[in-house]
N, C-alpha and C positions, 0 to 999 in steps of 0.2 A: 422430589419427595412426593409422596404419594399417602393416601388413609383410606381405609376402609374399617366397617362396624361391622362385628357379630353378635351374635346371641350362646350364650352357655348357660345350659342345665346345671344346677349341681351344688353352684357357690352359695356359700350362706353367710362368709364373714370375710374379716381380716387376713387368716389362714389362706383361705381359697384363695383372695385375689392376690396375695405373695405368691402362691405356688404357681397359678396359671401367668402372672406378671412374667417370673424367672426361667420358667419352659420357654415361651413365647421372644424373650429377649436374649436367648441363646439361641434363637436362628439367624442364618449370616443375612444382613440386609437390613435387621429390624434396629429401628432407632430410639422406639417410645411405645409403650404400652400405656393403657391406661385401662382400670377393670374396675369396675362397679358391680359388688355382691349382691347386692340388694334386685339389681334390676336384671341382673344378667351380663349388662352388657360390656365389651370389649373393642378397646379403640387403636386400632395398629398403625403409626405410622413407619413406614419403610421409604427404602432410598433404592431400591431393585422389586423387581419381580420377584414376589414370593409362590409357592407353590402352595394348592391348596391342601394339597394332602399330608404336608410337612406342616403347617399349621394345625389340623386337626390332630397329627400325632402328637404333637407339642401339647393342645390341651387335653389326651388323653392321657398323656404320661405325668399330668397333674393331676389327675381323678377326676376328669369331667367330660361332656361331649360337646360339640356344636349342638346349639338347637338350631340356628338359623343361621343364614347367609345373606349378605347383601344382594340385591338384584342384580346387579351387573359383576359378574364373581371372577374381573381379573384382578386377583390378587395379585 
């Protein structure tokens, strides 16, 4: 198992972090999300290699963007 933290524009409540949670927990690999509206941030743990650009589509197809990435970006 494996974690890594981002950063998302966008969320303001409850709404957001369901939508961005259930995008994020419908890719194969992921085991646990955790999102926090308030600050942005977004906690993935996965059990493979996820790709990055399948992540950010994930939280674009909730209404939102990456703001930031962790410094060592193998997802």
């Amino acid at each position: 198992m494996a974690e890594f933290e981002f950063q998302v524009n966008g969320m303001t409540c409850e709404h957001c972090e369901r939508a961005v949670t259930a995008e994020l927990s419908a890719l194969p690999g992921i085991v646990d999300v955790q999102v926090d509206a308030a600050s942005g941030r977004v906690q993935v743990t996965h059990e493979k290699p996820l790709e990055r650009v399948a992540v950010e589509s994930a939280v674009e197809d909730a209404g939102y963007t990456v703001r930031t990435w962790p410094a060592a970006t193998n997802v």
